[in-house]
C-alpha positions in Angstrom: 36.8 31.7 41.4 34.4 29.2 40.0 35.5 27.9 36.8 32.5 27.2 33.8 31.8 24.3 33.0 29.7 23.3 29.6 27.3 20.2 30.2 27.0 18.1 26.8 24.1 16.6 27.0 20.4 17.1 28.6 17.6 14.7 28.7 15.2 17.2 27.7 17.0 18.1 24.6 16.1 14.2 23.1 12.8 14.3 21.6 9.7 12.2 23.5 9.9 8.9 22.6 6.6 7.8 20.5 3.9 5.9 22.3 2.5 2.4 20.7 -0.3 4.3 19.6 1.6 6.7 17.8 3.8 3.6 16.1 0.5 1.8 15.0 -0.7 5.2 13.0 2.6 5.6 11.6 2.9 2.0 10.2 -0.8 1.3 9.8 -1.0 1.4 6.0 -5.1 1.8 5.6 -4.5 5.0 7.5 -1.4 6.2 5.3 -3.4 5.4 2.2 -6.4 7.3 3.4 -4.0 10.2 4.4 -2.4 10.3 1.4 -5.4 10.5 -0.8 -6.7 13.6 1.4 -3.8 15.5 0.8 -3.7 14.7 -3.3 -7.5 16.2 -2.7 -6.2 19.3 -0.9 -3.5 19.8 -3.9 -5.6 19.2 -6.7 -8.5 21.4 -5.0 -5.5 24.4 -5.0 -4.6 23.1 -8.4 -7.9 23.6 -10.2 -8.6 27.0 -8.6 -5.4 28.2 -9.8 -6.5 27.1 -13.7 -9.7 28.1 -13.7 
C-alpha cells in the first residue's frame, strides 16, 4: 500500500523572475510619468462623457 505523500513546494508555482528589461521600465521614471498621464487621460475621457 503506497502511502500519499503532499510535496510543499514546486518551482513552477514561483512566479518568473523579471528580466533587466522589465526592471528598467518598471524604475524608469520618464516612462512612469508618461504612463501615468495616459491613464489620467483615459479617466477623465470616461469622466466627461459621464457629465455631459
Amino acid at each position: 500500500m503506497e502511502k500519499y505523500t503532499a510535496k510543499g513546494y514546486y518551482e513552477e508555482a514561483y512566479p518568473p523572475m523579471p528580466t533587466k528589461a522589465t526592471r528598467f521600465w518598471r524604475k524608469n521614471f520618464v516612462w512612469q510619468f508618461i504612463k501615468f498621464v495616459i491613464l489620467n487621460f483615459k479617466v477623465m475621457r470616461i469622466v466627461v462623457r459621464g457629465h455631459s
